[in-house]
Structures are given as C-alpha cells and as structure tokens.
MDAnalysis code that builds the backbone (N, CA, C; Angstrom):
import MDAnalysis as mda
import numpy as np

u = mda.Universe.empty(648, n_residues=216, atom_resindex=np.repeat(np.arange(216), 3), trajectory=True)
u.add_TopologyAttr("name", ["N", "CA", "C"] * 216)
u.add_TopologyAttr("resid", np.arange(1, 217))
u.add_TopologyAttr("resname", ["UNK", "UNK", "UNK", "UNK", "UNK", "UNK", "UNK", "UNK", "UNK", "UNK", "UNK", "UNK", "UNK", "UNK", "UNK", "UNK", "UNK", "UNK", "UNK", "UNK", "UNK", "UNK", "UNK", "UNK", "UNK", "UNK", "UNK", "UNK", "UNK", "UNK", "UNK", "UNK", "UNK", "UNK", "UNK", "UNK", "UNK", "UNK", "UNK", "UNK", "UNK", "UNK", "UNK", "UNK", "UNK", "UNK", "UNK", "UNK", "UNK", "UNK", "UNK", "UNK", "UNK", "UNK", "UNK", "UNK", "UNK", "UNK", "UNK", "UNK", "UNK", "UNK", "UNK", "UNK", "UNK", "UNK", "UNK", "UNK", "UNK", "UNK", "UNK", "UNK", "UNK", "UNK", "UNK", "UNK", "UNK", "UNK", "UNK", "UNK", "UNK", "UNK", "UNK", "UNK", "UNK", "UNK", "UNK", "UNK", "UNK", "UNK", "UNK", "UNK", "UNK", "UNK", "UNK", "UNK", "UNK", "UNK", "UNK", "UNK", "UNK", "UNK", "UNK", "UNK", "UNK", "UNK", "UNK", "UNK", "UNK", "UNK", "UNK", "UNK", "UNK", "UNK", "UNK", "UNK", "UNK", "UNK", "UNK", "UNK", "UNK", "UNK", "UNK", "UNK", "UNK", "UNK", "UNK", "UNK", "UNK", "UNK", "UNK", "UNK", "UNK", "UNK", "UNK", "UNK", "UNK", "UNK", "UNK", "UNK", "UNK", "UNK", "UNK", "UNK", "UNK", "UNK", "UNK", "UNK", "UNK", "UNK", "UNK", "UNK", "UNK", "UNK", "UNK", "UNK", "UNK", "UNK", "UNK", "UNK", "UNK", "UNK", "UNK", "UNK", "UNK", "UNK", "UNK", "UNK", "UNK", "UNK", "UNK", "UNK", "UNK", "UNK", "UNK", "UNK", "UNK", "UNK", "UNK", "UNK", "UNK", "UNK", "UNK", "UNK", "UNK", "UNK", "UNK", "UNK", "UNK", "UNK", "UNK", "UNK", "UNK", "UNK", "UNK", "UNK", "UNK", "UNK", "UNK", "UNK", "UNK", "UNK", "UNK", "UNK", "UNK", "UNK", "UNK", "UNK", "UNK", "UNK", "UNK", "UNK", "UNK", "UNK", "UNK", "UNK"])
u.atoms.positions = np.array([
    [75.564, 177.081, 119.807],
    [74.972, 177.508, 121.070],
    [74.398, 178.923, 120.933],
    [75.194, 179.731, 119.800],
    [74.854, 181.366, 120.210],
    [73.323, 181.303, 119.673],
    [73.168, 180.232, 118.001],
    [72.238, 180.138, 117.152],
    [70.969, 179.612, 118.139],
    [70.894, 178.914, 119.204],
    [69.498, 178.269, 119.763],
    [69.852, 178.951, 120.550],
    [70.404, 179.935, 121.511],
    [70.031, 180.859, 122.009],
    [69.040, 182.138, 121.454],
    [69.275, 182.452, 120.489],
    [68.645, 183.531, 119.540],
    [67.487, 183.076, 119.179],
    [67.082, 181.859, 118.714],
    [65.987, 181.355, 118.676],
    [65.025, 181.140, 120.024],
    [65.373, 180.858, 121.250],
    [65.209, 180.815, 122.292],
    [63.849, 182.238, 122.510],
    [65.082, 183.462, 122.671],
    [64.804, 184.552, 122.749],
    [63.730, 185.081, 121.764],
    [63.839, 184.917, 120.494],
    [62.808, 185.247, 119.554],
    [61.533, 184.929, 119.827],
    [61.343, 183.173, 120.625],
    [60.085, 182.853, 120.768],
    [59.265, 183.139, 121.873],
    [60.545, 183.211, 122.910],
    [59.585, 184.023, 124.267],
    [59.505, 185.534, 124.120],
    [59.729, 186.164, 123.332],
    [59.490, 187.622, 122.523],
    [57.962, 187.652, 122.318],
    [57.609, 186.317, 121.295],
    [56.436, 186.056, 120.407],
    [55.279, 185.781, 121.535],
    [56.221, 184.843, 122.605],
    [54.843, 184.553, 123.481],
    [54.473, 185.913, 124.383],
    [55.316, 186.312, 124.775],
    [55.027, 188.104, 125.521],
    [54.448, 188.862, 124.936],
    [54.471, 188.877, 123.791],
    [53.478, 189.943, 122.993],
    [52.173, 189.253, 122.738],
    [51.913, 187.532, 122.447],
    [50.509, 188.041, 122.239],
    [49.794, 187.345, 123.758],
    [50.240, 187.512, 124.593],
    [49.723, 187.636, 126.382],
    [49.386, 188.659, 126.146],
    [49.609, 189.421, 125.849],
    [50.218, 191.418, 126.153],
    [48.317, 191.562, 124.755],
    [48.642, 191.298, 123.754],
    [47.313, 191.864, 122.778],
    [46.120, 191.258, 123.553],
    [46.114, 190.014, 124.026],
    [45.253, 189.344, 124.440],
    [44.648, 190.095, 126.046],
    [45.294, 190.787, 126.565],
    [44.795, 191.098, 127.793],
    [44.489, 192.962, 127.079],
    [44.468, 193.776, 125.771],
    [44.126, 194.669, 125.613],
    [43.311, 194.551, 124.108],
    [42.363, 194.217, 124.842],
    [40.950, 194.475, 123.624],
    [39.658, 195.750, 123.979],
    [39.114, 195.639, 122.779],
    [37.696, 196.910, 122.826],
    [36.831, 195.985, 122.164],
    [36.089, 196.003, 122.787],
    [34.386, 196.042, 122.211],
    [34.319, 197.170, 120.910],
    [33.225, 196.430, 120.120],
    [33.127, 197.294, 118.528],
    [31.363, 196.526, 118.770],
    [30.388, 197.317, 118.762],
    [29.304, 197.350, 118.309],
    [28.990, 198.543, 117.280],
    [27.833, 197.975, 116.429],
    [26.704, 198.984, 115.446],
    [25.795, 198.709, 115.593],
    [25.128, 200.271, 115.875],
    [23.459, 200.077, 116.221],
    [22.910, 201.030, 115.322],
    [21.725, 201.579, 115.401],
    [21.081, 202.276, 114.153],
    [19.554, 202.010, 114.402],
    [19.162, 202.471, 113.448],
    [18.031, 202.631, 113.362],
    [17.764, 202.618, 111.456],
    [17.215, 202.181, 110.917],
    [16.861, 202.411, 109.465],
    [15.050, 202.846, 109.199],
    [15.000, 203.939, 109.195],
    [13.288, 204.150, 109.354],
    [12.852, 204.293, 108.091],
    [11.664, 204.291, 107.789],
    [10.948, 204.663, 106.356],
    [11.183, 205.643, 106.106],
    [10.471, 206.564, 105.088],
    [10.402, 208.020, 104.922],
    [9.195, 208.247, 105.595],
    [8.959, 209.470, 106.078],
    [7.899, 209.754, 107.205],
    [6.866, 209.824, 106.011],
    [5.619, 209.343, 106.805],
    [4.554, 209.892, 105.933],
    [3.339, 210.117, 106.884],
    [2.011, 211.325, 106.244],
    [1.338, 211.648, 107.207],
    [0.173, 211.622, 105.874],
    [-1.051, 211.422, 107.099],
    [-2.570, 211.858, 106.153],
    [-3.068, 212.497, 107.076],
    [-4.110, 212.838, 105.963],
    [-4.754, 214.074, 106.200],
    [-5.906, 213.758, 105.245],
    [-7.034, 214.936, 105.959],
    [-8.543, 214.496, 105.028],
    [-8.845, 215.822, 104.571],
    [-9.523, 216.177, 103.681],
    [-9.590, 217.398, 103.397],
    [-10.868, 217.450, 104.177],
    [-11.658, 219.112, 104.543],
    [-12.356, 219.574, 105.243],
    [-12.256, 219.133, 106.550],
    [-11.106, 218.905, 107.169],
    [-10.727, 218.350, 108.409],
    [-11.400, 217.387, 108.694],
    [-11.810, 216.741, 107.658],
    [-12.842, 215.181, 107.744],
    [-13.954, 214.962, 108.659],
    [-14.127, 216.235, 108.500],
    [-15.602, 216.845, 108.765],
    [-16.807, 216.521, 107.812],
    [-17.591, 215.712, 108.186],
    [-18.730, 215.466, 107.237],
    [-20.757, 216.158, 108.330],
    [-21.115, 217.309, 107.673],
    [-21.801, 217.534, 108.332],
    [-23.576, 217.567, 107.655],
    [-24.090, 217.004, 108.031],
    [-25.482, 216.445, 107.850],
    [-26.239, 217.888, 108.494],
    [-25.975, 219.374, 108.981],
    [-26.841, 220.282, 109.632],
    [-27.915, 220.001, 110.303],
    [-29.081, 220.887, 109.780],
    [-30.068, 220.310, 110.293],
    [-31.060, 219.430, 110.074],
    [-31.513, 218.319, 110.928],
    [-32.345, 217.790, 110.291],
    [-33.672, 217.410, 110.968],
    [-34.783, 217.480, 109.948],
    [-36.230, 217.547, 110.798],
    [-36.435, 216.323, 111.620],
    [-36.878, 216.496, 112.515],
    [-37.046, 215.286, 113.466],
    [-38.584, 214.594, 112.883],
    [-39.331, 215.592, 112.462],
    [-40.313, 215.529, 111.963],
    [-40.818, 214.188, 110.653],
    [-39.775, 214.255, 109.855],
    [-39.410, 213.378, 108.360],
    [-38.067, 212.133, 109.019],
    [-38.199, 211.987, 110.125],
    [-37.571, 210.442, 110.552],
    [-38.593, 209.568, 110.049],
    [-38.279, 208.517, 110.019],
    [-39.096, 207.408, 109.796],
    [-39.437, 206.247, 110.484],
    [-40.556, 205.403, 111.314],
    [-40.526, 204.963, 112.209],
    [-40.611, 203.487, 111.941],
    [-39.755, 202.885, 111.032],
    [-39.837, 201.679, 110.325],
    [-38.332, 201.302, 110.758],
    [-38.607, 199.848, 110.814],
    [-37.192, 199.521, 111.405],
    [-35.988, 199.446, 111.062],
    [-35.941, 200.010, 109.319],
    [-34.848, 200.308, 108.659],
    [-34.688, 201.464, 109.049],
    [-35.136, 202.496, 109.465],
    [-34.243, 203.429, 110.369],
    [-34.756, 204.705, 108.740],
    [-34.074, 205.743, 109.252],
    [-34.270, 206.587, 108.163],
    [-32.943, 206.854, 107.214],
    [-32.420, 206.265, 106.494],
    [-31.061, 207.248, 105.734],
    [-31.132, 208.241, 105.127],
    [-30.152, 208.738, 105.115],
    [-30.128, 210.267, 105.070],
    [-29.366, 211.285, 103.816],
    [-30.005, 211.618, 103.242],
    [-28.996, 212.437, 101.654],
    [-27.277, 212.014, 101.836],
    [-26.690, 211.829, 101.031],
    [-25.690, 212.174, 100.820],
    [-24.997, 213.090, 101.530],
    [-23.901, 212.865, 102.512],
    [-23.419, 214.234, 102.918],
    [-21.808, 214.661, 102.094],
    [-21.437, 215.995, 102.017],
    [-20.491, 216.240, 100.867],
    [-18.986, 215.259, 101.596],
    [-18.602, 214.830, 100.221],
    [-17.297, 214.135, 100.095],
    [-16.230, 214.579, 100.975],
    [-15.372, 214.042, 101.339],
    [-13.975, 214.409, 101.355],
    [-12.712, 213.178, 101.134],
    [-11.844, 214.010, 100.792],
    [-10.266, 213.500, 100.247],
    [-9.714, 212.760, 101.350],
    [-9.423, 211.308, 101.062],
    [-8.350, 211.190, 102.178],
    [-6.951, 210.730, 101.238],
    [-5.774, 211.520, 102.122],
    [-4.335, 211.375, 101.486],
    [-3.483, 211.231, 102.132],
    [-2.526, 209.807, 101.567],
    [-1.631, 209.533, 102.409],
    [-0.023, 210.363, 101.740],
    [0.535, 211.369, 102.692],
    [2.119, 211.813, 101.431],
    [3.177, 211.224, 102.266],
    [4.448, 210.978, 101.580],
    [5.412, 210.313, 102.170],
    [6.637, 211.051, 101.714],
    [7.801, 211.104, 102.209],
    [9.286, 212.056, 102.310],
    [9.056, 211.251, 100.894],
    [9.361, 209.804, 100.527],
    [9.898, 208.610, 99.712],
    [8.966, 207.967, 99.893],
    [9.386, 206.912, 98.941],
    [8.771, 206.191, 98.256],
    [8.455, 204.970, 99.964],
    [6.794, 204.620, 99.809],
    [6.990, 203.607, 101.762],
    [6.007, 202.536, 101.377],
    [6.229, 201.849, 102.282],
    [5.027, 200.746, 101.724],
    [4.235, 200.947, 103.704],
    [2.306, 201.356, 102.834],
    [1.699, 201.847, 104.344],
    [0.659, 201.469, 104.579],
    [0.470, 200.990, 105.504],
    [-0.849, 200.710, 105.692],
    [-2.055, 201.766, 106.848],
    [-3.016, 201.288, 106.837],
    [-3.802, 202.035, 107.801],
    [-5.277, 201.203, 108.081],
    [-5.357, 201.394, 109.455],
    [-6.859, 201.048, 109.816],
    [-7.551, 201.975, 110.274],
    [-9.019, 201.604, 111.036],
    [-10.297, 202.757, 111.424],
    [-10.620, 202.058, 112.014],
    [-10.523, 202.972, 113.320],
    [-11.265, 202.524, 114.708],
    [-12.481, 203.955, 115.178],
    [-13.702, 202.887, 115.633],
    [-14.690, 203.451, 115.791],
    [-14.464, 204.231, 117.189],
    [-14.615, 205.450, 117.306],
    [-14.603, 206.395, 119.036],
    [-15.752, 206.239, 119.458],
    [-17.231, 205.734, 118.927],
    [-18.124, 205.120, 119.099],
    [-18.866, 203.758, 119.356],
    [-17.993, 203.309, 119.382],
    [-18.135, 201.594, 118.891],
    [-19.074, 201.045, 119.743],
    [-19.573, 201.683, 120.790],
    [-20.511, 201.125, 121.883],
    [-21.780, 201.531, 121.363],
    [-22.160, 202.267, 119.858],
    [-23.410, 202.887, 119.811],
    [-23.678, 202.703, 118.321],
    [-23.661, 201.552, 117.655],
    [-24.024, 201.547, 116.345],
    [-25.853, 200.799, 116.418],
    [-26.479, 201.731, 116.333],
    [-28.014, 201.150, 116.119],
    [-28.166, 199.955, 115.521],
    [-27.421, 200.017, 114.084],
    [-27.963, 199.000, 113.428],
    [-26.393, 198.087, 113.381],
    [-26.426, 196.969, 113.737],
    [-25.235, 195.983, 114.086],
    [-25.290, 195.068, 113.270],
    [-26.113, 195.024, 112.237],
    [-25.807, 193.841, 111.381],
    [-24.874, 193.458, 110.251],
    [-23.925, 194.501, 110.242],
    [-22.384, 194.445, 109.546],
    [-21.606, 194.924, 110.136],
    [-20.515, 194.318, 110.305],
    [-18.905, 194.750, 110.900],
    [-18.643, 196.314, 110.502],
    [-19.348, 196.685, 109.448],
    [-18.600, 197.858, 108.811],
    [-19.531, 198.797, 109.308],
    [-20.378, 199.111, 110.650],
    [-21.267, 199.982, 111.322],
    [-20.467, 200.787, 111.784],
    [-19.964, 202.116, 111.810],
    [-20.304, 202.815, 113.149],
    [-21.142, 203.489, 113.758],
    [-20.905, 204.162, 115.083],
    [-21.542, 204.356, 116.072],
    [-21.824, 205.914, 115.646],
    [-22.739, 206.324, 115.848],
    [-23.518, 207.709, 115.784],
    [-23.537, 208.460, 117.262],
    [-23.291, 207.708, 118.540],
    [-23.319, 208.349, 119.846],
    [-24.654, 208.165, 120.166],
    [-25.217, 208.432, 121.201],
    [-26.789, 208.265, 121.986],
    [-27.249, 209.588, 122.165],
    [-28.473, 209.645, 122.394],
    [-29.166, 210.693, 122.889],
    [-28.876, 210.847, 124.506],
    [-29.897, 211.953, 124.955],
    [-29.872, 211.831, 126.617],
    [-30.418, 211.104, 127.347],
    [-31.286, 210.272, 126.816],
    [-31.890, 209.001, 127.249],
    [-30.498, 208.135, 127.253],
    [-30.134, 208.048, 126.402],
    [-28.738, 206.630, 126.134],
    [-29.597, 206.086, 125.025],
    [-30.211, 206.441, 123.836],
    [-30.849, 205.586, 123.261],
    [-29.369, 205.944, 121.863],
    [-29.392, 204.555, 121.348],
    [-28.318, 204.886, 120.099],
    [-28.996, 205.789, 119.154],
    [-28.686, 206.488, 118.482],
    [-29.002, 207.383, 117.263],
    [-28.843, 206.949, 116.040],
    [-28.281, 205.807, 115.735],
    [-27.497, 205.450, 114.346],
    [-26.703, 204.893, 114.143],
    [-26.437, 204.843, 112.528],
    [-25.131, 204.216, 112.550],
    [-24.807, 204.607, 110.674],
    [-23.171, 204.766, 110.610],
    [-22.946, 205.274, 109.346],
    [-21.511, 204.049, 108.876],
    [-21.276, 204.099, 107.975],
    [-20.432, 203.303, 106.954],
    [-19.879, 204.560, 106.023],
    [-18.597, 203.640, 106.363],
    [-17.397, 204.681, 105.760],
    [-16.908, 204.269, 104.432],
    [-17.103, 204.784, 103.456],
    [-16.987, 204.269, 102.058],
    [-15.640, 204.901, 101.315],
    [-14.858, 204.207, 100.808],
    [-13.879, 204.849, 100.279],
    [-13.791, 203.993, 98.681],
    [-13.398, 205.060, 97.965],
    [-13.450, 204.769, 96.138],
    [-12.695, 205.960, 95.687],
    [-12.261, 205.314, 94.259],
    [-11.139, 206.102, 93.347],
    [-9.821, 206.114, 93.711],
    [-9.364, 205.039, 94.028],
    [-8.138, 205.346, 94.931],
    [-6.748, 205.764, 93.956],
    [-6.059, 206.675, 93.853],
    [-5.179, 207.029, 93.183],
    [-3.635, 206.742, 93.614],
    [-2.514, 206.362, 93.618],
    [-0.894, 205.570, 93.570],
    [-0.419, 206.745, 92.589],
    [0.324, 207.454, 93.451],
    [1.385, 208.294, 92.475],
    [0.811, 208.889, 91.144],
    [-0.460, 209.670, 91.410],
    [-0.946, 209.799, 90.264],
    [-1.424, 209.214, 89.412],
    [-1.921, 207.722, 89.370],
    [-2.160, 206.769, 88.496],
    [-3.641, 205.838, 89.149],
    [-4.452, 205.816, 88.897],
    [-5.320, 204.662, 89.100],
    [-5.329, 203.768, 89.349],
    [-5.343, 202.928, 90.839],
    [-4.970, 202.148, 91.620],
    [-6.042, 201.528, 92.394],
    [-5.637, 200.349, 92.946],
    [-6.501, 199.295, 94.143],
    [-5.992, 199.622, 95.257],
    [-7.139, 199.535, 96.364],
    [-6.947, 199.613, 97.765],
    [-6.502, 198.020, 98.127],
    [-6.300, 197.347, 99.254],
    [-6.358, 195.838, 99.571],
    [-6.337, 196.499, 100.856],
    [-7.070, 194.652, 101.332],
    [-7.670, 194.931, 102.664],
    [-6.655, 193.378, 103.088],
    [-6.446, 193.073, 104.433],
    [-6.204, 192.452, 105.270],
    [-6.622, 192.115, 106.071],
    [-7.276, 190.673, 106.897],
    [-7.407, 190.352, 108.065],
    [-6.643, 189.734, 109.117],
    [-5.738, 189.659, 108.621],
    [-4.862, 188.923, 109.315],
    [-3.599, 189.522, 109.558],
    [-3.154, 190.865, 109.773],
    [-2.469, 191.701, 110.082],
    [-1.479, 191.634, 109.103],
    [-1.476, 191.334, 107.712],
    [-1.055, 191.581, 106.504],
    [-0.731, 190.387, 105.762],
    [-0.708, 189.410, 106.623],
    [-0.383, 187.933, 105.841],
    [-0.997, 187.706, 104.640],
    [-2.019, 187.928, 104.477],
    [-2.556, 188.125, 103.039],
    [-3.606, 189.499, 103.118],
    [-3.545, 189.480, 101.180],
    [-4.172, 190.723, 101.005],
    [-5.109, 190.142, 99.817],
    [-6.252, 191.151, 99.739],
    [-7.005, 191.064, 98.587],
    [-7.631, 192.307, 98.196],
    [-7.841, 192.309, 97.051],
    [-8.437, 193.919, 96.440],
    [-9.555, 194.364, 96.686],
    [-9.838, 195.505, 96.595],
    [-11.536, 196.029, 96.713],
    [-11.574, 196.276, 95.453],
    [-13.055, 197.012, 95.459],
    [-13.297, 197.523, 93.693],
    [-13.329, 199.007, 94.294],
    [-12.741, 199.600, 92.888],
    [-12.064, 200.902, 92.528],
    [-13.342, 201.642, 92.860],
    [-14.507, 201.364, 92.458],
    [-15.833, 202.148, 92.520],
    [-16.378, 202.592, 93.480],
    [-16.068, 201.680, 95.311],
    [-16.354, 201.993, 96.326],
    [-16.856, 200.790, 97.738],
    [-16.106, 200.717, 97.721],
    [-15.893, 199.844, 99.355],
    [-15.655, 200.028, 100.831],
    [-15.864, 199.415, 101.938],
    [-16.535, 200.026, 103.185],
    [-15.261, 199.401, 103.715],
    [-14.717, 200.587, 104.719],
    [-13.717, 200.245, 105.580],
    [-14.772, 200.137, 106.881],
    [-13.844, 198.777, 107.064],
    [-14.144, 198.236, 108.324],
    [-13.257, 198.406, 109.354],
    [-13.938, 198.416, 110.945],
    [-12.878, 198.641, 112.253],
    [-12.699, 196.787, 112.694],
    [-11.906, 196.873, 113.799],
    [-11.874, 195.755, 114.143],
    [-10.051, 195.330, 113.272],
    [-10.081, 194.379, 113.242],
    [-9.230, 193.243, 112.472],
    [-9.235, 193.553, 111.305],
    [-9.101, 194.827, 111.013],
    [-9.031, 195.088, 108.913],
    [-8.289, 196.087, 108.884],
    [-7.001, 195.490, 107.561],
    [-5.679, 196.420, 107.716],
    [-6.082, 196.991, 106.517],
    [-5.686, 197.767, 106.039],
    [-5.822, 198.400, 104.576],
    [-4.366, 198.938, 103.575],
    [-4.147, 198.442, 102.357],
    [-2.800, 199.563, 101.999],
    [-3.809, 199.374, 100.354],
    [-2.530, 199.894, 99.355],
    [-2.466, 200.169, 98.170],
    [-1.879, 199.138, 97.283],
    [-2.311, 199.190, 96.019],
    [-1.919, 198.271, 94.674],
    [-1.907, 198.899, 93.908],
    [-1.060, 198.377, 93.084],
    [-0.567, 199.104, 91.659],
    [-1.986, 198.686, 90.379],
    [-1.642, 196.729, 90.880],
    [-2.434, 196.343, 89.769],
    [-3.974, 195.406, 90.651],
    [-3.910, 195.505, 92.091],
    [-4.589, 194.516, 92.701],
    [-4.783, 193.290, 92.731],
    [-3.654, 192.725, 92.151],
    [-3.591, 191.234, 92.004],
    [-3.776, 190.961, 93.434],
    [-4.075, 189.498, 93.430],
    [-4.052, 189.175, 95.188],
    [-2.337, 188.717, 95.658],
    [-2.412, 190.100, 96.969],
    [-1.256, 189.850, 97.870],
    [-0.070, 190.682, 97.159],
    [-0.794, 191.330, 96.181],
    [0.897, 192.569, 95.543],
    [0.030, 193.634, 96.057],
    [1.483, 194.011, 96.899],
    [1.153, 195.486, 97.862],
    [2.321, 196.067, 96.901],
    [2.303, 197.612, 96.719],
    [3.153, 198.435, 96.189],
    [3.727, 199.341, 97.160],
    [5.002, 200.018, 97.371],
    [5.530, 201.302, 97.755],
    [4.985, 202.614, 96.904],
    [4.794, 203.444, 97.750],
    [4.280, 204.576, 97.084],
    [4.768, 205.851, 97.497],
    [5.009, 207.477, 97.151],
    [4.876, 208.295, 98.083],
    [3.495, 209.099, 97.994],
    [2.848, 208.717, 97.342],
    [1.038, 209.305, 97.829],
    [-0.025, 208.580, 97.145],
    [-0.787, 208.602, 97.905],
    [-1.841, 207.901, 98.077],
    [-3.175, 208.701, 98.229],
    [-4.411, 208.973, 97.266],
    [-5.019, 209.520, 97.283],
    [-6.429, 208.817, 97.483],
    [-7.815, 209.000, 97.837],
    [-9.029, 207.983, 97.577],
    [-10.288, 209.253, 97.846],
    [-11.297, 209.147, 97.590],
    [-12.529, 210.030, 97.926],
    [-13.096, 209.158, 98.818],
    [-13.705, 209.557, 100.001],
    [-14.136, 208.967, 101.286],
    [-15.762, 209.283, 100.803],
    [-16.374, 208.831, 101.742],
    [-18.100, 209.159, 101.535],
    [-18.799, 208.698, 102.789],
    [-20.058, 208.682, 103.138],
    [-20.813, 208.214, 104.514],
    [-21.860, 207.944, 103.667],
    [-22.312, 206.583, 104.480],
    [-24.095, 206.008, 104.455],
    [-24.303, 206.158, 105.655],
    [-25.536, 206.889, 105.664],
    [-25.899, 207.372, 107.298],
    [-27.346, 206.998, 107.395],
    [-27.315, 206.088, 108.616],
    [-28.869, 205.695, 108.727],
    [-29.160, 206.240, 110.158],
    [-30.150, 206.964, 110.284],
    [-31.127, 207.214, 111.807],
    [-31.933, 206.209, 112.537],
    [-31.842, 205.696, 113.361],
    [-32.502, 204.724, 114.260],
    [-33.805, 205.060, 114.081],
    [-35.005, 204.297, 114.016],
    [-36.610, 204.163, 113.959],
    [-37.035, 205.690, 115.066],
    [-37.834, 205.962, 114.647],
    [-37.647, 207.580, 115.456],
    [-38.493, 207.187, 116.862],
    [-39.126, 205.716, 116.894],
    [-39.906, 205.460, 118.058],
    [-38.717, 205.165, 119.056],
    [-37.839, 205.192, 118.659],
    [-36.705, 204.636, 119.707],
    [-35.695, 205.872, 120.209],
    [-35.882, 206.892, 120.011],
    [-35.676, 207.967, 120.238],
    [-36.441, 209.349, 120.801],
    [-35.600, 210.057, 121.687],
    [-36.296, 211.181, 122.371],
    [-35.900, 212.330, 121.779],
    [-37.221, 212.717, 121.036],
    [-37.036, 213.914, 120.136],
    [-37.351, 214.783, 120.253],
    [-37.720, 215.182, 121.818],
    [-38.645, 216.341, 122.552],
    [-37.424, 217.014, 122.483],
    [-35.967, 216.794, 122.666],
    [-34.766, 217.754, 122.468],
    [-33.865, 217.193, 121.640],
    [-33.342, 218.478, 121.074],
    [-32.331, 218.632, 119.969],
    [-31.259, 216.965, 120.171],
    [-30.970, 216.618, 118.981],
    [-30.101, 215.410, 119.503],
    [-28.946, 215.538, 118.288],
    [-27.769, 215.668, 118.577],
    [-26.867, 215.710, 117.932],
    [-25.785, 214.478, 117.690],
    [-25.689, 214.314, 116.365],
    [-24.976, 213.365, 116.174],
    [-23.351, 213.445, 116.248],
    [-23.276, 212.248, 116.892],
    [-21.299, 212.133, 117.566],
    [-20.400, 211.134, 116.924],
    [-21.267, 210.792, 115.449],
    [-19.826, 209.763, 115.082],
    [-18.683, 210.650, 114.915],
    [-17.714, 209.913, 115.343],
    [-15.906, 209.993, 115.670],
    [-15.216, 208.470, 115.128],
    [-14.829, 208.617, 113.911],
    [-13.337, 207.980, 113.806],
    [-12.138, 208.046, 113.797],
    [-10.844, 207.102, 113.849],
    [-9.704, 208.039, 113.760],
    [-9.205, 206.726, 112.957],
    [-8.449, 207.423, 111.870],
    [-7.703, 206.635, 111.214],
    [-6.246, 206.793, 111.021],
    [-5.232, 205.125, 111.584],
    [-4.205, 205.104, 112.035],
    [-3.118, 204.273, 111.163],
    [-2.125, 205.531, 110.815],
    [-1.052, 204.524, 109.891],
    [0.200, 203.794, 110.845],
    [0.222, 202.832, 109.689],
    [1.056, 201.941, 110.357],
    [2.151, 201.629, 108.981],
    [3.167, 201.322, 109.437],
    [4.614, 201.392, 108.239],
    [4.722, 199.752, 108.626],
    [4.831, 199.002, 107.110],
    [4.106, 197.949, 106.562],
    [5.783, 196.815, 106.492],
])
C-alpha cells in the first residue's frame, strides 16, 4: 500500500509540472537584414559632356540632321565595400524630345522655345574593366532572366527595359561579383535638320540622364 501510494504521488507531481511549463512559454523570433557591400558610381567630369559653342550657321538642313565632333570622354565607375554582383540602367530626363526616334537607344536633347526637338544623342559605353582585368558588359531585357554580352569595343546603352551588369568571360548568362567596375562612356550627337528649328535665338542643349544601380 505505502509502495502505490508513492507511485501515486510521483505521477500527479509529473502531471503538475508540465500544466505548470505549458502555461509559461516565450516567443523566440530572428530577424535581420543581410545587405550587400554598399557600392556607388560616379562619372568622372561630373558626367558632364560639353559640345560649347556651336555655329548655327554650319547645321545642316538634310534630314539626317547634323552630327557633331566628338565630345571629350568620360569614366564611368562602379566601387563596392566587397566583392557585389550589380547592375544598372539609364533613364532618359528627356525622353519626350528625341528628334530622331528610329532606335530605342535615342535620347532626348530638350526643345527650343518654339517646342521644336533639338536632337538626339546615344550613349556609348566600351573598354569595360572587372577588378582590373578586361571584361564584358551584358545587357538584359527581361529584368535579368537572361543575359547576353556586348562587344568590348563599344555599345549603346539603352533606356526603357535594358538592365546592364558585368562578365568576367561574357559567356551568355555568366554574370560575375565584382568590387569595381570601370568602362569609358562617349556621345553620338545628332542636331535636328536646321529647317526645323528657330535659330534667330541662342538654343541650348538639355540632354539629362541618370544612371541607376540596382543590387542584382
């Protein structure tokens, strides 16, 4: 009797205690954040490309418009804390004013005071450099699902639906991590037929792009 008493007691012991754990619990969450290493670009000459002055006189009134010398280069560079995998696009601040519209890869030059368009220029980028080493750009249309290479020599970033990053070797669809990213930028700049323009006053040209990274 004393023995199944003691047993008795032991088990309603066992059931009181886990009533007792069961009515004192905590919540346990983890949250976070895991970010890339920051990275920023930058253009050299504050990506300023300036054409000065030019004679209104030596436009050309043919419907290819007039293009215009070479204007001087600049650097665009992407640096990163670490090693990131990045992409970037170019959106036109003009996009309502490209004269000549017969490629995606136009931008807008801005209008005169009439509202007549002024132009339109193409943004060329070549030499693209990966950590010091000689490298492929790749482009995207489809917000990265696939990729394919440009040539090293010089290719036109487009606005719209076109992503852009880096390759080691440019195979199609091998994107690399990098922490810098180097390329020489350039402009093709064409002037609208000068009959389509009011040249009795000064007319200054307003292309504006901005180019926007995005962590890949």
């Amino acid at each position: 009797m004393k023995l199944a008493s003691k047993m008795f007691a032991l088990t309603a012991l066992a059931v009181a205690c886990s009533a007792a754990s069961a009515q004192q619990t905590a919540p346990l969450t983890v949250t976070g954040n895991i970010t890339p290493p920051g990275c920023t670009a930058s253009m050299s000459n504050g990506g300023a490309f300036d054409y000065a002055d030019i004679d209104a006189t030596g436009l050309s009134d043919a419907s290819t418009g007039t293009t215009l010398p070479a204007a001087p280069t600049a650097t665009f560079n992407i640096t990163c804390l670490g090693k990131a995998q990045v992409g970037w696009s170019i959106v036109d601040s003009q996009s309502d004013s490209p004269y000549f519209t017969n490629d995606t890869g136009k931008f807008g030059l801005g209008k005169d005071k009439d509202g007549n368009k002024i132009g339109s220029y193409m943004v060329i980028m070549s030499s693209p450099v990966l950590d010091g080493a000689a490298a492929f750009a790749m482009r995207s249309s489809n917000a990265g699902g696939t990729w394919a290479s440009l040539e090293r020599s010089g290719y036109v970033l487009r606005p719209g639906n076109n992503l852009y990053t880096y390759s080691k070797t440019g195979a199609s669809n091998s994107v690399d991590k990098a922490s810098s990213f180097t390329a020489t930028m350039s402009l093709s700049t064409v002037i609208a037929p000068k009959s389509t323009l009011n040249t009795t006053d000064a007319i200054d040209l307003q292309g504006s792009s901005t180019i926007n990274l995005t962590y890949l």
